[in-house]
N, C-alpha and C positions, 0 to 999 in steps of 0.2 A: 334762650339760654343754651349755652354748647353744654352739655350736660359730659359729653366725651367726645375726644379728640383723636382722630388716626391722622398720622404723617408718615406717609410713604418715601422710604429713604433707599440710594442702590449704592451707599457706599461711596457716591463721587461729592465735592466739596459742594456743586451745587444744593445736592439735593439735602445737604447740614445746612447750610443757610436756608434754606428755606425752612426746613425743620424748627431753628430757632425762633421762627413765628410763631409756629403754633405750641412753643414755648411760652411764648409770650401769650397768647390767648388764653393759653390753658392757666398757667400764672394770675391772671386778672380775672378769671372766671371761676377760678377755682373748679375746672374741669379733670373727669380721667384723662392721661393721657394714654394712647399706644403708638411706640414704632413699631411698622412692619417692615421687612425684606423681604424682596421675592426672589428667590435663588433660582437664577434660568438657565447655571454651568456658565455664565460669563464671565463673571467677579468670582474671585476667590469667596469660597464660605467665611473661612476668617476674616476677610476683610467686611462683608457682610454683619457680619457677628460681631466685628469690632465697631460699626459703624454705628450698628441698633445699642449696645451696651453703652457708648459714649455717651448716644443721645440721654438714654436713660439717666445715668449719673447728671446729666449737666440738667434735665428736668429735678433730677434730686436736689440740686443746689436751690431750688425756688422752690424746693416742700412739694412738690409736685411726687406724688410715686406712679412710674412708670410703667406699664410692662409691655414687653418685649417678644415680637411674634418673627418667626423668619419661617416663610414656607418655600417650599417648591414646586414651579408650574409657571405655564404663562402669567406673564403682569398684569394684563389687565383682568382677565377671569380671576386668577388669585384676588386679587385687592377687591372683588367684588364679592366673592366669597367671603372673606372675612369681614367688608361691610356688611352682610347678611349675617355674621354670626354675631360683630359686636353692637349690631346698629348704633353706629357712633352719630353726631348729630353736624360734625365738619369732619371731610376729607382732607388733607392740607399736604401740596407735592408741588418738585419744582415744575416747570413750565420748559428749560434747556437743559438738554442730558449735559452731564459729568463726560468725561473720557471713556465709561463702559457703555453710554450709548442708549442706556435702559429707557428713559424717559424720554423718548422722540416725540413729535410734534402730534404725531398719528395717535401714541399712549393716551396724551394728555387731553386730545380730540375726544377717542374713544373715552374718560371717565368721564368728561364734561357732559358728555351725552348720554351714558349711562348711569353715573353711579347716583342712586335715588337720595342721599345727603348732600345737605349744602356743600361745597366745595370751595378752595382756595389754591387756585393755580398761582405760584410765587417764580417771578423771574429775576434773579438777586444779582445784587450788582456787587455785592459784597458785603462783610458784618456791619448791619446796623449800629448806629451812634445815639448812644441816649442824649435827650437835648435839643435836637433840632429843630425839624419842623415835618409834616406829612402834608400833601396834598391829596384831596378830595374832588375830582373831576364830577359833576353834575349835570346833566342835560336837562334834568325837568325835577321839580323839590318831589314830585310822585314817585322818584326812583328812592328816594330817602327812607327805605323802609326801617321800620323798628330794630331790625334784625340788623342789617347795615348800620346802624348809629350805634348797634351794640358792639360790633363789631370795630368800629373806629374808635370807637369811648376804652374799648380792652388794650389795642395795638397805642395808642395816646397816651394810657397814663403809666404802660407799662415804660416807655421809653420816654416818658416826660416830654411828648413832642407837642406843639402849637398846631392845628389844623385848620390848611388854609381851605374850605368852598373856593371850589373854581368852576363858574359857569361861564361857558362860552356861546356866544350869543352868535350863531351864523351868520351874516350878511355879505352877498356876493359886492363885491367894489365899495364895501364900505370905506375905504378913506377917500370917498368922492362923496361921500354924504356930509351935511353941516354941522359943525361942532356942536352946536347945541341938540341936535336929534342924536348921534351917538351918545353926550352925556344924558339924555332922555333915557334913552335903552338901556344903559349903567345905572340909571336909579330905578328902572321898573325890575330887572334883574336882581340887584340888591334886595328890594321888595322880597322879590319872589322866593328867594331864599333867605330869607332872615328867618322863617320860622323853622329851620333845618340849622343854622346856628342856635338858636334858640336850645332847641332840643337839645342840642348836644353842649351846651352850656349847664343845663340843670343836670346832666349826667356828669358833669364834674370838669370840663373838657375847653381848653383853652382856646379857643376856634375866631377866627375872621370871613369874612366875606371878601372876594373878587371878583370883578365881573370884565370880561372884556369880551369886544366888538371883535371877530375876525373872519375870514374868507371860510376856514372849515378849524374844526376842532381835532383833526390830524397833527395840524402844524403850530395849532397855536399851543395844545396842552405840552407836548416837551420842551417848545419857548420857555412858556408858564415854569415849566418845572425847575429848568436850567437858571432863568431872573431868581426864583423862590430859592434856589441852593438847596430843594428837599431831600428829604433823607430816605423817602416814603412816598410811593403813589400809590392808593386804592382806591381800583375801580370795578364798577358794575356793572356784569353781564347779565341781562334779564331776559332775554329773546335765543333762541337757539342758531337762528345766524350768524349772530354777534359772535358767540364762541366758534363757528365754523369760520366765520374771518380770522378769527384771531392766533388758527394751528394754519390755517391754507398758506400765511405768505401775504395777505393783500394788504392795502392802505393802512389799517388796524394794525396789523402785527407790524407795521414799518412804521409806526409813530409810537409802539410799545419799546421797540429794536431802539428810537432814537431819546426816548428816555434813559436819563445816565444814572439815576436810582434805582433802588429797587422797586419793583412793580408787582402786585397784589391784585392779581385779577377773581373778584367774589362773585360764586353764582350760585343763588339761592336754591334748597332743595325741590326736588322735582314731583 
């Protein structure tokens, strides 16, 4: 359970979208929430102050009460400091600076790898739509932790979405393999995750299973996402690599880039 919530905001519309996640979170969990700002003389203070106040009031709209921290000093030390003073139990910030620049690849690098709470790097494609549907990328039902189905059971009912499992099954020249051993691999797959639908069925949570066969899961999940018309990706970084791919530039952050939703990248606390 998030028992409190920090979202890291600098003022730029990025970092409000992403904000309203952890609206949502907080909304479904009945968590504290807090915005922070971190005043580095780059952003106007008032606009700073108007960014964290906004959030606030639009947390009030959902019963949620707020409060409101702006300090001054570097971003990342700062935001670490005040993880250390509210031990909140999610971090939640965007992934792509705004116009001030605040949130560069390197920020978001450096909290992934240091800040000791779970964390939710959000890269917004723009305001979420109640309704539609989220996708759930999978590599192994072991990554399905407790935590993570809480986590999609919160962002799910808050926006009323359907959540599709999307495991993608590697195989190099798989459309030289024989119809029947592909749909083999689609029903052992299915298997393998039914019990991570399952779970998230008894948590209240409108969810299907997908499986597909393809060359690498770079290229097939923003396929995936684009057929799916989702509204919603989250996904799970479990290894400390993974989030180093995902600020450097490489394969990762380029099949994140070619997703046209928003993207909810979760990494468990440390």
């Amino acid at each position: 359970m998030y028992r409190k919530i920090i979202s890291a905001v600098d003022g730029s519309f990025h970092s409000e979208l992403a904000a309203r996640h952890a609206v949502a979170i907080a909304s479904s969990l009945d968590s504290q929430f807090v915005v922070l700002a971190v005043d580095t003389g780059k952003v106007e203070s008032e606009n700073l102050s108007y960014a964290v106040e906004h959030l606030r009031q639009h947390a009030g709209t959902y019963g949620i009460r707020a409060k409101g921290i702006i300090r001054k000093g570097d971003v990342v030390k700062t935001i670490l400091a005040v993880i250390n003073e509210e031990q909140p139990d999610l971090l939640v910030l965007a992934t792509r600076h705004g116009e001030h620049r605040l949130f560069v690849s390197s920020i978001t690098q450096k909290l992934m790898l240091k800040a000791p709470c779970a964390m939710l790097a959000v890269k917004p494609s723009g305001i979420a739509k109640k309704g539609r549907s989220m996708l759930l990328p999978l590599a192994l039902r072991e990554h399905a932790t407790s935590e993570l189905l809480m986590l999609t059971s919160s962002l799910a009912k808050f926006y009323s979405y359907r959540v599709e499992i999307l495991h993608v099954i590697e195989f190099p020249r798989w459309y030289d393999l024989p119809w029947i051993d592909i749909y083999t691999m689609r029903q052992k797959g299915e298997e393998n995750m039914a019990p991570v639908a399952d779970a998230l069925k008894v948590l209240g949570v409108d969810v299907e299973v997908r499986v597909v066969v393809a060359e690498s899961s770079i290229n097939a999940i923003p396929k995936e996402a684009a057929i799916g018309r989702h509204s919603m990706a989250l996904m799970g970084a479990s290894r400390r690599g993974i989030l180093k791919e995902v600020v450097y530039g490489n394969p990762i952050e380029r099949m994140l880039s070619g997703i046209l939703c928003d993207v909810l990248i979760w990494r468990q606390k440390l």
